[in-house]
C-alpha positions as CSV (number, residue, x, y, z in Angstrom):
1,X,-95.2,27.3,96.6
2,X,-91.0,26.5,97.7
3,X,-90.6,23.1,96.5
4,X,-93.2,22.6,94.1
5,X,-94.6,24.0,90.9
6,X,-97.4,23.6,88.6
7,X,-96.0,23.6,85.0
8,X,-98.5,25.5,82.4
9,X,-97.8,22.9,80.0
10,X,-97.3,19.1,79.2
11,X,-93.9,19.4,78.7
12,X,-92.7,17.5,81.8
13,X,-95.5,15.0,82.2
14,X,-94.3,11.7,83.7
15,X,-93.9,8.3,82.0
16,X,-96.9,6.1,81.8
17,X,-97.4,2.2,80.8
18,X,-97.9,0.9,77.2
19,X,-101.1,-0.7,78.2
20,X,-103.0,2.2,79.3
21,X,-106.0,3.3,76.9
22,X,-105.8,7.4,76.7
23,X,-108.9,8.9,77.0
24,X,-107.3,12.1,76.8
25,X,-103.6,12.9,76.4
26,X,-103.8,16.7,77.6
27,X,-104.8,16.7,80.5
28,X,-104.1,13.0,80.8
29,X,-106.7,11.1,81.8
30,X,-106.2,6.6,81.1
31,X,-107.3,3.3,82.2
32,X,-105.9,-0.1,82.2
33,X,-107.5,-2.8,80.2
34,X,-110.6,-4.3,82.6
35,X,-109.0,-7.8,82.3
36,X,-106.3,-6.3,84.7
37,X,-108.1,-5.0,87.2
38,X,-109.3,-8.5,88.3
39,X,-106.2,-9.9,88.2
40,X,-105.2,-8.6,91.8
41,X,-107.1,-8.1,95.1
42,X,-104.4,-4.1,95.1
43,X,-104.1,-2.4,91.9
44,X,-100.2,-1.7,91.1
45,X,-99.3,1.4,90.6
46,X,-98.8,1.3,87.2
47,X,-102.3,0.2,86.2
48,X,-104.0,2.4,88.4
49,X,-106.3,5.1,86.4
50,X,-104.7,8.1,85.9
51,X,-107.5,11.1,86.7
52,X,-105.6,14.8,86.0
53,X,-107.7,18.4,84.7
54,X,-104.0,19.8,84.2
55,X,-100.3,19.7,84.1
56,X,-98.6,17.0,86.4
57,X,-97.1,19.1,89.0
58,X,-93.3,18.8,89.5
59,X,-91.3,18.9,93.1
60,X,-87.9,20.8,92.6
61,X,-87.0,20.8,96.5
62,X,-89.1,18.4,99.0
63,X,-86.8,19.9,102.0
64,X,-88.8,23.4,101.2
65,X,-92.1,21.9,100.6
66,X,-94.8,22.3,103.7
67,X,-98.9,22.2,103.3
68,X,-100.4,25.6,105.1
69,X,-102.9,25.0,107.2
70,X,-105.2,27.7,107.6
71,X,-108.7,29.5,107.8
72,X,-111.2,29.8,110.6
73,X,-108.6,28.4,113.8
74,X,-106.6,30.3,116.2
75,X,-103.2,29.6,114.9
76,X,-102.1,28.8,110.9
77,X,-99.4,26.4,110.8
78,X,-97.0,25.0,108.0
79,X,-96.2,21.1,107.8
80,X,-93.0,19.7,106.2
81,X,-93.1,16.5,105.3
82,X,-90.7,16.0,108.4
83,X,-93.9,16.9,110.7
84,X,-96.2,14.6,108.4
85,X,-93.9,11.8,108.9
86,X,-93.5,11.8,112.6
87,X,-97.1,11.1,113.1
88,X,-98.5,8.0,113.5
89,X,-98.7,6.2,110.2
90,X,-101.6,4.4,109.1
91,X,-102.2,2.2,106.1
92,X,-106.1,2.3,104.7
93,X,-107.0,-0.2,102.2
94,X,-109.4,1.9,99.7
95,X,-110.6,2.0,96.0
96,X,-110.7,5.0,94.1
97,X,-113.1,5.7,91.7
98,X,-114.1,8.4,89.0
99,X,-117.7,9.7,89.5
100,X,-117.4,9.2,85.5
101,X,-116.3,5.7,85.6
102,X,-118.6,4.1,82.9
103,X,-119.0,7.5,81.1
104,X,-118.8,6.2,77.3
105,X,-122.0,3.7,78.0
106,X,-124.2,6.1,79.3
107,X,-123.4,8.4,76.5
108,X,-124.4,6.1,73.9
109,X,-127.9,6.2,75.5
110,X,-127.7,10.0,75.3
111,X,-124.4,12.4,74.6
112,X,-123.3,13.6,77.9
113,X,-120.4,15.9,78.4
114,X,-117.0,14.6,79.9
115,X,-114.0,12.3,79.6
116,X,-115.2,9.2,78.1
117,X,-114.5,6.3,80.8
118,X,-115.2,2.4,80.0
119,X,-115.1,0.6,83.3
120,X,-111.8,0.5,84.7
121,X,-111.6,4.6,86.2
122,X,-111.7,2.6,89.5
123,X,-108.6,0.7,91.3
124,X,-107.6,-0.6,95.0
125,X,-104.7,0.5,96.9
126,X,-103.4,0.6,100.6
127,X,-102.7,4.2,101.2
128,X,-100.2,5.1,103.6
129,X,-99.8,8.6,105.9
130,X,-100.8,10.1,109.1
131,X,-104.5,10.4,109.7
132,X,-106.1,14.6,108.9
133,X,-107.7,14.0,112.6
134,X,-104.6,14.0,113.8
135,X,-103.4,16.8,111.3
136,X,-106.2,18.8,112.7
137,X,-105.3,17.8,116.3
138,X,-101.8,19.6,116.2
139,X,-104.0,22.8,115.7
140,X,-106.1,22.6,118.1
141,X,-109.4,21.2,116.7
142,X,-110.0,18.0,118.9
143,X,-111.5,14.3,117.1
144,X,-114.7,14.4,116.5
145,X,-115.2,18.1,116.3
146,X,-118.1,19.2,113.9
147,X,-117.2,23.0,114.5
148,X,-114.4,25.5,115.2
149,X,-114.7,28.1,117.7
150,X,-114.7,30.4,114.8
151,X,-117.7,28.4,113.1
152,X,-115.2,26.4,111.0
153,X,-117.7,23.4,109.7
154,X,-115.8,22.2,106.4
155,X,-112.2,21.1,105.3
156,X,-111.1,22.4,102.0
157,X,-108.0,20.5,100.3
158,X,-106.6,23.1,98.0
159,X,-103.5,21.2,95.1
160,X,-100.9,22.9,93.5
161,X,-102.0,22.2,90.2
162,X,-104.2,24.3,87.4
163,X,-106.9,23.6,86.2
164,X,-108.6,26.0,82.8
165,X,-111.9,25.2,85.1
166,X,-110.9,27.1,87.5
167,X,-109.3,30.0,84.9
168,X,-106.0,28.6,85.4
169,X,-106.4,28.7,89.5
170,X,-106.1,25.0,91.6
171,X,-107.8,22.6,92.2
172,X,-109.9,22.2,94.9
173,X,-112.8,20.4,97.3
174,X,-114.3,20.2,101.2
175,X,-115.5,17.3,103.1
176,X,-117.7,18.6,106.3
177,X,-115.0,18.9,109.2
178,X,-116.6,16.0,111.6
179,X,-115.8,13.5,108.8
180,X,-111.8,15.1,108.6
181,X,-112.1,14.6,112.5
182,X,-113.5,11.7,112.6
183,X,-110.7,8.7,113.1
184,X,-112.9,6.1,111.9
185,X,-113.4,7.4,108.8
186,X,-109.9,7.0,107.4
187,X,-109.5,10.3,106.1
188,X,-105.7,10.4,105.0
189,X,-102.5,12.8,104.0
190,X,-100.7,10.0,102.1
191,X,-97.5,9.7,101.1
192,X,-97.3,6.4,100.1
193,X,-99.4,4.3,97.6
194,X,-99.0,0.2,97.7
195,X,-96.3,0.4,100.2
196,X,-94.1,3.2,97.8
197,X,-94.0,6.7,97.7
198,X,-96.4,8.4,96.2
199,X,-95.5,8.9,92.4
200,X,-95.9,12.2,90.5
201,X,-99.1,10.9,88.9
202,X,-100.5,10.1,92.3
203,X,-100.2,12.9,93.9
204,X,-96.2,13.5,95.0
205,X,-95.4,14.3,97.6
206,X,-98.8,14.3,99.4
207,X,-102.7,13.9,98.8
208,X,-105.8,13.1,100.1
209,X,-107.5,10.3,100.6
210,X,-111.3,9.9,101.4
211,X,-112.6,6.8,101.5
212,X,-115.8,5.8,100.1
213,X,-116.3,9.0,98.7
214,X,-115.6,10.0,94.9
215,X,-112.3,10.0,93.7
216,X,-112.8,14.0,92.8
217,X,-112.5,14.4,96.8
218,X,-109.2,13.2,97.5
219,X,-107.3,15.9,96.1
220,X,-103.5,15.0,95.2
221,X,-100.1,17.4,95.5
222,X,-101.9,19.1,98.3
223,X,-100.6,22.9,98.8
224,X,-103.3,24.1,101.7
225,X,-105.9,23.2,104.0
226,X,-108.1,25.7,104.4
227,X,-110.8,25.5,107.6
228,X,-114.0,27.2,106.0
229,X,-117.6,28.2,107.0
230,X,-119.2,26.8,104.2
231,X,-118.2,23.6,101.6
232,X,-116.0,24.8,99.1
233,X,-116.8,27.1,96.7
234,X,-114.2,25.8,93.6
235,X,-115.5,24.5,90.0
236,X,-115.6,21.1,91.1
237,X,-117.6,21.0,94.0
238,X,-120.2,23.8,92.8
239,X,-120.5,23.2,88.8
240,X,-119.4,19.8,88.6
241,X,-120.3,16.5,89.8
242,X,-123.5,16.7,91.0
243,X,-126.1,14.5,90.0
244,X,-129.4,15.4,88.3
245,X,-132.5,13.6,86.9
246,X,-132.8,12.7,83.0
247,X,-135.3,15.8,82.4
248,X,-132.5,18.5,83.2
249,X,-130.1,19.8,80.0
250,X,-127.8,22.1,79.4
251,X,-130.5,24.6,78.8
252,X,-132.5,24.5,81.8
253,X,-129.7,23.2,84.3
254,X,-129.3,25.2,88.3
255,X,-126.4,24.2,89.9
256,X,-127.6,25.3,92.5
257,X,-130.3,23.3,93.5
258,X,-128.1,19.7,93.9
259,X,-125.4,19.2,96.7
260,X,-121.7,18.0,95.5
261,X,-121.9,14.1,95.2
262,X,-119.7,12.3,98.1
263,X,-120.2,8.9,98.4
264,X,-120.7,6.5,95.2
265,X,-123.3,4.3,95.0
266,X,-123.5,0.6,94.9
267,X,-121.5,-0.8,91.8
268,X,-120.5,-3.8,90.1
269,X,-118.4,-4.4,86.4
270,X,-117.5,-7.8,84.6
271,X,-113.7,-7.7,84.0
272,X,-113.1,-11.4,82.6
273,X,-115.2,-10.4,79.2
274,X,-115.5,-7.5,77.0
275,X,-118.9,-5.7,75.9
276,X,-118.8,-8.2,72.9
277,X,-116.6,-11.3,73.3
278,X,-116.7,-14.6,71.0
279,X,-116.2,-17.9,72.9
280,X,-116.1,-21.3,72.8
281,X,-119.6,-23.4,74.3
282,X,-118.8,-24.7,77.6
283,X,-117.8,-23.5,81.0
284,X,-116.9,-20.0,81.5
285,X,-116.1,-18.1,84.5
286,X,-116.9,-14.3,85.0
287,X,-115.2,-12.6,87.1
288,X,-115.2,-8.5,88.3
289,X,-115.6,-6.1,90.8
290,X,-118.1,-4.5,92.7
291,X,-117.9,-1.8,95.4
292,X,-120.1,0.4,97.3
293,X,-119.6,4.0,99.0
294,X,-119.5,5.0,102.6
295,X,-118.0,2.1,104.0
296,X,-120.9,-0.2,103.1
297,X,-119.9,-3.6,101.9
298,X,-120.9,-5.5,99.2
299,X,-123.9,-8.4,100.4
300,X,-124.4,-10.2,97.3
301,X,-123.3,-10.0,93.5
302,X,-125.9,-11.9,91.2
303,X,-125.2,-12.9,87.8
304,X,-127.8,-13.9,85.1
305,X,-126.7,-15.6,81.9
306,X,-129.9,-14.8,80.4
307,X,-130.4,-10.7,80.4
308,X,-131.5,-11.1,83.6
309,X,-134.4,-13.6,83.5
310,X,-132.7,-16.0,86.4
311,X,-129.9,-15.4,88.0
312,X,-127.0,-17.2,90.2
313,X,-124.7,-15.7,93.0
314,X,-121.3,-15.2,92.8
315,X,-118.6,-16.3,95.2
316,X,-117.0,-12.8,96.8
317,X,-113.7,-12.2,98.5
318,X,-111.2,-9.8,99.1
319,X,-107.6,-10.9,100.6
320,X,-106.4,-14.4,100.0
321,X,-107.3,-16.9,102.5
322,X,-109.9,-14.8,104.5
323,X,-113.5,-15.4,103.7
324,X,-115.4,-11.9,102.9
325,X,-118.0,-11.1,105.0
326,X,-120.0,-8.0,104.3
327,X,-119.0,-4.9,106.9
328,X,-117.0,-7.4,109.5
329,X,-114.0,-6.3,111.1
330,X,-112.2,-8.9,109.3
331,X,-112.8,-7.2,105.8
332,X,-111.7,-3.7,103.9
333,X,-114.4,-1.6,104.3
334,X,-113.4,0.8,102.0
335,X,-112.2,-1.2,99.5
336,X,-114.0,-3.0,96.3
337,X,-114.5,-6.7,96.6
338,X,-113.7,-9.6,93.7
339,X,-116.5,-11.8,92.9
340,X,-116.5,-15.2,90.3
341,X,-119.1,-17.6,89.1
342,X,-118.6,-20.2,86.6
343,X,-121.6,-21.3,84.2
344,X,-122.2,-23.2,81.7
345,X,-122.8,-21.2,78.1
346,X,-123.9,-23.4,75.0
347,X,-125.3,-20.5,73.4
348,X,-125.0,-16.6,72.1
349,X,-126.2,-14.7,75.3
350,X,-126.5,-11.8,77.3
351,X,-124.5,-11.8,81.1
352,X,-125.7,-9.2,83.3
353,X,-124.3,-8.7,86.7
354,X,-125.5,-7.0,89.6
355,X,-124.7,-5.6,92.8
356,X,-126.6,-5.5,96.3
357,X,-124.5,-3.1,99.6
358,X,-125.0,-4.2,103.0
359,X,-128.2,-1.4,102.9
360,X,-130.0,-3.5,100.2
361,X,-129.1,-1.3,97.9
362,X,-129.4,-2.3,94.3
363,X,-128.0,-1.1,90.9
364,X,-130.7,0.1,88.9
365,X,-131.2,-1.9,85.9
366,X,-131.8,1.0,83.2
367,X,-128.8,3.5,82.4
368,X,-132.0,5.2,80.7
369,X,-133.5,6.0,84.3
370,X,-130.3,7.4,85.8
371,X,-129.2,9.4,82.3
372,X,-127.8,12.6,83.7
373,X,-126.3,15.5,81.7
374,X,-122.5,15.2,82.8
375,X,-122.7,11.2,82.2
376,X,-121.5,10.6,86.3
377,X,-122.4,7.0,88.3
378,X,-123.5,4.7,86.1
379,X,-124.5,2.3,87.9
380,X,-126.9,0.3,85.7
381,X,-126.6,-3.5,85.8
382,X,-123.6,-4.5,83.5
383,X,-124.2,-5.8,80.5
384,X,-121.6,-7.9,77.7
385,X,-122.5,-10.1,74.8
386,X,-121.3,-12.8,74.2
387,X,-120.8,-14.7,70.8
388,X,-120.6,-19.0,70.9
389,X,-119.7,-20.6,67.8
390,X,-121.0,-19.3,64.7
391,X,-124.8,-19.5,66.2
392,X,-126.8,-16.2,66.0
393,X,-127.9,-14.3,69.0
């Protein structure tokens, strides 16, 4: 591709911050300390999770580098970032998050396979680029379109980088084509990330964004957009994230029979305490996150200082100074929301919080009941210890 290559080794792999906890250093895959993520409504940059299955691409020329846009339309085109550019901009507000995010807990139930995660492979940032309906527009596939004239019904997003899943080929995944031309649902080519360019760990000079969806859709250093027939056919949306029932293993497991998992359900972490934490008696607040997929909002996040026997509301918000209500135009739809509640702790306890989405859905309490193979969307009601005094639990 003119302008940008994907290096077959880690020898040119960007710099990262001190604070990050490696889960794996090739490909490199990290998460900030939970404690951060509460600490602002927009992740930065620099303490956003870093999700990779290769080689950080690297751009040698962005004056030569376009995306090809291509498949089942009338006419292929090739973008430059000048063409990008000089459509509207738009600037979405929307967390990111691994389908493994809270990988390493579910394992301890049962060993799955995968990068372990703790809780922080999530983060919130304001995207900004020109919307894919648009993108699509310039070649003739109007908004709203479910189909091309040539039976195009899916959007593949195909990066520059490679991957050993795919045998050393790209990465790559589809969203059906009336969600990429639909301009309500958000879908993005962003350049920028928190009001900067993109950097090389994000996805320079361009990615996708698809909001609400799992963070394995929005493919970063994009190289082509491929109008298809069916959903892509790649590693990642065929034999990878999909989610099956705690009775299938690696012996007995058929891709085939699940769909690729799009939007994440309903989810809530504490961030202000670790699994097991000593403190003093007293008043303590907990504070964390909870998010839901599809654009649903978060109704309620409940809080039990006693593993869940009774529980107490937490106070929710988003940006400073507007109240949150749950899907109203005033709020981020695609974006996580803060919640907080202070209690009082005399003793050694288990806090458990939970989440409810504007459909009444709920976390399930169990990881047991959700256990799947490949350790993706735990969900389960959070749980950390905590330790008072010298008192026993």
């Amino acid at each position: 591709m003119p302008g940008i290559r994907g290096p077959s080794d880690y020898s040119l792999e960007p710099p990262r911050h001190p604070c990050l906890q490696i889960n794996s250093k090739e490909p490199f895959n990290a998460e900030p300390p939970r404690s951060a993520l509460v600490s602002s409504y927009v992740t930065p940059v620099d303490l956003f999770y870093k999700r990779n299955h290769g080689p950080i691409p690297v751009v040698d020329d962005i004056e030569r580098y376009f995306v090809d846009i291509c498949g089942l339309i009338e006419t292929p085109k090739k973008l430059y970032m000048r063409d990008i550019r000089a459509l509207p901009k738009y600037n979405v507000t929307a967390t990111l998050q691994c389908a493994g995010n809270r990988r390493t807990a579910m394992s301890k139930t049962r060993k799955v396979r995968g990068v372990g995660w703790d809780v922080s492979a999530i983060g919130n940032a304001v995207w900004g680029g020109a919307k894919l309906a648009d993108i699509l527009e310039l070649i003739g596939i109007p908004k709203l379109a479910s189909s091309t004239e040539s039976s195009g019904k899916h959007v593949e997003f195909v990066s520059i980088d490679k991957c050993k899943e795919e045998n050393g080929g790209p990465y790559k995944a589809s969203i059906p084509l009336i969600q990429a031309t639909n301009p309500e649902a958000d879908v993005l080519l962003a350049y920028e990330m928190n009001g900067e360019t993109l950097n090389r760990d994000h996805g320079y000079p361009l990615r996708v964004i698809v909001p609400g969806v799992i963070g394995a859709r929005s493919v970063k250093w994009l190289d082509s957009i491929n109008i298809i027939a069916q959903e892509c056919q790649g590693f990642f949306m065929q034999k990878d994230y999909k989610m099956f029932p705690p009775s299938v293993d690696w012996d007995n497991i058929n891709w085939s029979t699940r769909r690729p998992q799009m939007d994440f359900p309903v989810q809530s972490v504490i961030c202000s305490l670790e699994d097991v934490q000593s403190i003093k008696p007293g008043k303590v607040t907990i504070s964390g996150y909870a998010a839901s997929g599809g654009g649903r909002g978060i109704e309620r996040v409940d809080v039990s200082i006693d593993s869940g026997k009774t529980w107490v509301e937490a106070s929710r918000f988003q940006k400073t100074g507007i109240p949150y209500i749950a899907d109203h135009i005033s709020s981020d739809k695609w974006a996580w929301v803060l919640f907080e509640v202070t209690v009082d702790i005399p003793k050694s306890t288990e806090i458990v919080a939970k989440a409810v989405d504007s459909a009444a859905n709920v976390q399930p309490e169990k990881v047991q009941d959700i256990w799947n193979l490949r350790g993706i969307l735990n969900t389960s009601w959070h749980r950390v210890h905590v330790l008072v005094g010298h008192s026993n639990m």
